[in-house]
C-alpha positions in Angstrom: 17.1 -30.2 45.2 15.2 -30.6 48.3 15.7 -31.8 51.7 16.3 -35.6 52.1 13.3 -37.8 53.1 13.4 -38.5 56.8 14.7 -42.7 56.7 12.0 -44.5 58.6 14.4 -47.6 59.2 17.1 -45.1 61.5 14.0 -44.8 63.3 12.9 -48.5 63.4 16.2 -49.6 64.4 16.9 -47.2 67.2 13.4 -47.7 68.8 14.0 -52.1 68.2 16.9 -50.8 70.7 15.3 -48.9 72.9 12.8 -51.8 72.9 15.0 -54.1 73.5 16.9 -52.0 76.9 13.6 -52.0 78.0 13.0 -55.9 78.4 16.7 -56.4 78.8 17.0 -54.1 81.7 13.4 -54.4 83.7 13.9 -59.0 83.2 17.5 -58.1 84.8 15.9 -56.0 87.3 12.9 -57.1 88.2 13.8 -61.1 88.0 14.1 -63.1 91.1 17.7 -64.2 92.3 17.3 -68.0 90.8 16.0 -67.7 87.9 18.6 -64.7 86.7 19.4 -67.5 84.2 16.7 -67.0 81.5 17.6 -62.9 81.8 21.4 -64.2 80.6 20.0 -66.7 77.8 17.8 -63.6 76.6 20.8 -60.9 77.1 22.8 -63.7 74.6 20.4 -63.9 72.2 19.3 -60.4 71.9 21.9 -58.2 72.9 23.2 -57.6 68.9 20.1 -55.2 68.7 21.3 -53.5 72.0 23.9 -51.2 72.8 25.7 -52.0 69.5 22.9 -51.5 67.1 22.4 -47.9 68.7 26.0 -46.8 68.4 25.8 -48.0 65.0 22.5 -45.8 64.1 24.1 -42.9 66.2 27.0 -43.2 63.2 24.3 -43.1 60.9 22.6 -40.3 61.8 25.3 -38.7 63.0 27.2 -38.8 59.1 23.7 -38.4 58.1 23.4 -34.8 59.5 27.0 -33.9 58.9 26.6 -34.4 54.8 23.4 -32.6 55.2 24.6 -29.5 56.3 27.8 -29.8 54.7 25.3 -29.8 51.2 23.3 -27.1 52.1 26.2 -24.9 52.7 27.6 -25.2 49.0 24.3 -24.5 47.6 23.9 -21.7 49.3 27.9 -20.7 48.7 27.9 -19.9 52.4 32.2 -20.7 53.4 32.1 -20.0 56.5 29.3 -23.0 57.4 32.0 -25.2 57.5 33.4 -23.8 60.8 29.9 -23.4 61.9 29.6 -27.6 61.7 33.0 -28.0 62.9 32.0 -26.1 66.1 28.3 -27.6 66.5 29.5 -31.2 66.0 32.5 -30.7 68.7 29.7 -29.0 70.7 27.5 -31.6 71.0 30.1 -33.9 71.4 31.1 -32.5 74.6 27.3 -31.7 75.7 27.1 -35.5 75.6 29.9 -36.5 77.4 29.0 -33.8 79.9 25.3 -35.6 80.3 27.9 -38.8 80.5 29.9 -38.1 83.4 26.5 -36.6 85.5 25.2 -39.6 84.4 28.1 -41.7 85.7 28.1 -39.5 88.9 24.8 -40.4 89.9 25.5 -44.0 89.5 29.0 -43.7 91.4 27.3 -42.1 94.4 24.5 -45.1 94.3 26.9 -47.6 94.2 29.0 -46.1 96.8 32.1 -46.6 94.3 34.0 -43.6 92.3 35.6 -45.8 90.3 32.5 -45.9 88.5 32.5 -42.2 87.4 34.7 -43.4 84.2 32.0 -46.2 83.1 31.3 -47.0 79.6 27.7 -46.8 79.3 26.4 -46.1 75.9 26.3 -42.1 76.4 30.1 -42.2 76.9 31.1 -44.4 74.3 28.8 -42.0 71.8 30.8 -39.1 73.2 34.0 -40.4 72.5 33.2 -42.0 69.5 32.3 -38.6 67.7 35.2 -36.7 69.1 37.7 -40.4 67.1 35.2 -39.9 64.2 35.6 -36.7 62.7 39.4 -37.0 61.3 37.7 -39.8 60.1 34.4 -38.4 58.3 36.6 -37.2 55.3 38.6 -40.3 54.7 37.3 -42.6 52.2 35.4 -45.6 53.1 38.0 -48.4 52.8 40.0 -46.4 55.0 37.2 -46.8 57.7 36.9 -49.9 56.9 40.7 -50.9 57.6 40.5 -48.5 60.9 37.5 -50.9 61.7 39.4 -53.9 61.0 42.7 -52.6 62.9 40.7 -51.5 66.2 38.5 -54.8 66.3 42.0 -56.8 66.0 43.7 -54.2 68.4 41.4 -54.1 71.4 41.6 -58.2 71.4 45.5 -57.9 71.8 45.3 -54.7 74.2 42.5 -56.6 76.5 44.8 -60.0 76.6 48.2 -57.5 77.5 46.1 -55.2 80.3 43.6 -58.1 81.5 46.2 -59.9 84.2 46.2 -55.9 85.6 43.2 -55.1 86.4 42.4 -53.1 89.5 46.6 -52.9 90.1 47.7 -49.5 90.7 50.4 -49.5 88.1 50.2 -47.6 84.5 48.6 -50.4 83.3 46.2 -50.9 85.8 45.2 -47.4 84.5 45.2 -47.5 81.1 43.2 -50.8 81.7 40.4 -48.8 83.9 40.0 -46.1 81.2 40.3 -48.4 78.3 37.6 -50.9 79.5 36.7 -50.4 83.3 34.1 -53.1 83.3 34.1 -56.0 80.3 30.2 -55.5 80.8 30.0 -52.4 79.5 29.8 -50.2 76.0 33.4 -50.0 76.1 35.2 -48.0 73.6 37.6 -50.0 71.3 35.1 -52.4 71.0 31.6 -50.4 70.5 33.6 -47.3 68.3 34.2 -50.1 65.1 29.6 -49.7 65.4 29.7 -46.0 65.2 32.4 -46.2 62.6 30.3 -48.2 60.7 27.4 -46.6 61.1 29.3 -43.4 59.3 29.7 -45.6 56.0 26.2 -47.0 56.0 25.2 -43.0 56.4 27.8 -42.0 53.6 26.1 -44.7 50.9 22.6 -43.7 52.1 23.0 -39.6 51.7 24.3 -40.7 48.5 21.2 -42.6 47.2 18.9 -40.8 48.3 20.3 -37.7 47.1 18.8 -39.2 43.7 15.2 -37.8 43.0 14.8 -41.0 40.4 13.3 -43.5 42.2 13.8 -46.5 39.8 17.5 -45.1 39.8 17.5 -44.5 43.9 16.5 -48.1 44.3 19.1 -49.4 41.6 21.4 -47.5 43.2 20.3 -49.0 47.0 20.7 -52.7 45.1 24.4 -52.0 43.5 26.1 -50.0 47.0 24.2 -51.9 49.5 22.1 -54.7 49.4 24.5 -56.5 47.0 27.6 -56.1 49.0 25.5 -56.6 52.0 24.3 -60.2 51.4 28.0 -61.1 50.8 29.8 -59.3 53.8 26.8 -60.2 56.2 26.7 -64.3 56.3 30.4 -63.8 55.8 30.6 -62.3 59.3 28.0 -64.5 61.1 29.6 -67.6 59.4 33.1 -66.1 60.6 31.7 -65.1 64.5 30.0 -68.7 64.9 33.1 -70.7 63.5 36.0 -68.7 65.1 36.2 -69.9 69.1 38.8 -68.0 71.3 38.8 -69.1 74.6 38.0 -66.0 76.1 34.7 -66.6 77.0 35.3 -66.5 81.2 35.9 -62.7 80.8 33.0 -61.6 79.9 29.6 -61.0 80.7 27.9 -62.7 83.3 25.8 -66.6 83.3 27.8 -68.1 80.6 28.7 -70.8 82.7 25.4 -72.1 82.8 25.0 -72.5 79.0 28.3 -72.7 78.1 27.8 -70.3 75.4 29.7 -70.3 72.0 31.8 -67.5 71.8 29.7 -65.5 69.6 26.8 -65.6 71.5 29.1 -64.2 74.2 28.3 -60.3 74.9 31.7 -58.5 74.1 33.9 -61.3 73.2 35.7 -61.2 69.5 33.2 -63.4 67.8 30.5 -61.5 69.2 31.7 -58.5 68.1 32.2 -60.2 64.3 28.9 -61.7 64.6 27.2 -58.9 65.7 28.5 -56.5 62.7 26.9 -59.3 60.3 23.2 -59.1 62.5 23.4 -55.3 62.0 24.3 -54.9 58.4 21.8 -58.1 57.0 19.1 -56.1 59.7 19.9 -52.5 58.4 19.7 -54.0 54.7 16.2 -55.6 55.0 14.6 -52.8 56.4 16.0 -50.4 53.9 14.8 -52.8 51.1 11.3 -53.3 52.8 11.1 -49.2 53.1 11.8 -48.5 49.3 9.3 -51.3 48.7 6.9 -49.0 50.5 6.3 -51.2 53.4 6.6 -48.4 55.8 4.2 -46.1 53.5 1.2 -46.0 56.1 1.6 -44.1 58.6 0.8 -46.2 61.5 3.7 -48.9 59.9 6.7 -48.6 62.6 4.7 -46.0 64.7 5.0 -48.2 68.1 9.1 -47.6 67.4 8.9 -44.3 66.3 8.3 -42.9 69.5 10.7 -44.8 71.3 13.7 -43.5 68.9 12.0 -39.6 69.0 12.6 -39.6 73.0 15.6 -42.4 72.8 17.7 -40.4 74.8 15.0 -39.1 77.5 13.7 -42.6 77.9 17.2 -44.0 78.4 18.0 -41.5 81.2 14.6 -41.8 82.7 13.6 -45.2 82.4 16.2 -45.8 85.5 13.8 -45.0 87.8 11.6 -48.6 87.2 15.0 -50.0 88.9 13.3 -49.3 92.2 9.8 -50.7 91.3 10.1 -54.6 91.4 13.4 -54.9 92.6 14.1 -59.0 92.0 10.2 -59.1 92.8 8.8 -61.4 90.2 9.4 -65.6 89.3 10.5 -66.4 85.7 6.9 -67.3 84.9 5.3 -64.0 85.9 7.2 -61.2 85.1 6.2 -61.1 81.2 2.9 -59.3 82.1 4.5 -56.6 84.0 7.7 -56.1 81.4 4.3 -56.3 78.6 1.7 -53.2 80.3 5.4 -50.9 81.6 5.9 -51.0 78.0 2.3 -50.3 77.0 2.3 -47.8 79.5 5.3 -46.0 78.2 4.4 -45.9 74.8 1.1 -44.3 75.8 2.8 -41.3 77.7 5.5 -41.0 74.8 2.4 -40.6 72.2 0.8 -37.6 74.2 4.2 -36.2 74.9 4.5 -36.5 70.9 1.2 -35.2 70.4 1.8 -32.2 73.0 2.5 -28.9 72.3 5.8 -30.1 74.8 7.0 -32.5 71.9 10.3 -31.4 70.9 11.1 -29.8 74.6 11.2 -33.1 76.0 13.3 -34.9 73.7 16.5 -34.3 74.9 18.0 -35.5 71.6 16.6 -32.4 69.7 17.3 -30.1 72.5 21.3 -31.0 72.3 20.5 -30.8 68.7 19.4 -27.1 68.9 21.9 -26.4 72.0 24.3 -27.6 69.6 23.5 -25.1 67.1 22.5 -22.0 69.1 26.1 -21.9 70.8 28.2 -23.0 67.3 26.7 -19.4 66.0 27.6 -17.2 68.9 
């Protein structure tokens, strides 16, 4: 059997989210003071396809990769390629939350503030996520799906207990600063359930597409996927819109303006619910519209495709446009600018794609191979 097709909607989905930083963070940044109110009615609408949606693919590629290897070594009979994944998964886990906390430095000593050192922004939430995941990757799905289920219901009960401590010096205060820090955030009992997620969707998708058969690949995509999908999915959105706990002056920022429902809320419970159902019903469609062949041509999901191939170089670097138009530009005229930054960048990621420098500057493939190079010494 050969190697697995590359999946075209991992790739879709994780630039969408890249995309989607990109306008989220530069209207944040770049808007003036007073009308800050149309960058929180677009954070409320859009956010499901941020932060979340690329924890979720992380677990996608991230199981992905794992079965991959974990195939290859019992073809070739090779025992001791177990260890060898063992030791470049827990590698790269801690290459990433190294790149986490220099990360978090930097924005510390900018902010003048230490506290921020232990911030959950989406590289530390990955990093922790695979080092909770891989007890995990061997249990069946319906016991991820109950650990999914359990940590959802027990980060809203732990958030309610540690909430009236926050910045207290007491043991709660503490376990409140490294459990959540800032309600803003990526943090980690409420993104892991994503990445958890992520690892099923990746477990049913190696699975199908192990199958040569196409007509039996896509049968198979119907029956463990799509099916169960269009259930679950409105199920979950349905649930997130109805269900209202009275939460919502925790979180986020501008909701008073609106007065949101709770699960257009970034970070509350019905967000959370809602946002799983936005993920699975998006993840479903594309994988339907890819089997169909609507991603055949090659120029089909290119514009994305570089955004995902550098996602983790553009997400470190991109910080710098935080200095360009800082709160320069009126609701009305900041479109253009957001519009030809993004042009701009997609035009430097396609020669840096098209370089002999491609892979050197995607910091994703050179963890990857990192990863790898000190797992066999």
């Amino acid at each position: 059997m050969g190697p697995i097709k590359r999946i075209k909607t991992i790739d879709t989905i994780r630039g969408l989210s890249m995309l989607w930083m990109f306008i989220g963070h530069l209207s944040g940044w770049w808007m003036a003071e007073e009308d800050m109110y149309i960058a929180h009615l677009l954070f409320a609408i859009f956010d499901p396809i941020g932060a979340s949606a690329f924890i979720f693919i992380s677990g996608i590629s991230t199981c992905f990769s794992v079965r991959n290897r974990q195939e290859k070594s019992k073809i070739l009979e090779d025992f001791n390629s177990n260890n060898i994944i063992r030791k470049e998964y827990f590698i790269r886990a801690f290459l990433i939350f190294g790149l986490a906390m220099a990360y978090n430095l930097v924005v510390a000593f900018f902010y003048g503030d230490m506290r921020k050192i232990w911030s959950w922004f989406v590289l530390l939430t990955i990093a922790v996520s695979l080092f909770l995941t891989w007890p995990l990757l061997n249990k069946s799905i319906i016991t991820r799906i109950l650990v999914i289920i359990l940590v959802l219901i027990g980060n809203q009960i732990l958030l309610i207990y540690l909430l009236p401590y926050q910045n207290e010096k007491s043991m709660r205060g503490i376990l409140f600063y490294l459990l959540y820090n800032s309600l803003d955030l990526d943090f980690i009992l409420g993104f892991f359930p994503f990445f958890l997620l992520g690892t099923i969707i990746g477990d049913l998708l190696h699975g199908i597409y192990n199958n040569e058969d196409i007509l039996e690949r896509r049968e198979s995509l119907k029956i463990k996927i799509l099916y169960p999908s269009l259930f679950i999915a409105p199920c979950l959105l349905l649930f997130g819109m109805v269900f209202q706990l009275r939460l919502g002056d925790i979180y986020g920022h501008g909701t008073e303006l609106f007065n949101f429902p709770d699960f257009l809320i970034s970070r509350s419970f019905s967000w959370f619910v809602y946002t799983f159902g936005i993920l699975l019903l998006l993840s479903t469609s594309l994988l339907v519209l890819e089997e169909a062949g609507a991603f055949d041509n090659e120029k089909n999901g290119r514009f994305l495709f570089y955004f995902s191939y550098y996602s983790l170089t553009v997400y470190l670097a991109h910080n710098i446009l935080f200095f360009l138009f800082l709160g320069r530009f009126q609701a009305t005229e900041i479109w253009f600018p957001i519009f030809l930054t993004i042009i701009m960048v997609w035009f430097l990621l396609r020669a840096l794609y098209r370089s002999k420098w491609r892979t050197y500057l995607s910091l994703k493939i050179q963890i990857g191979r990192l990863s790898s190079y000190l797992a066999r010494l």
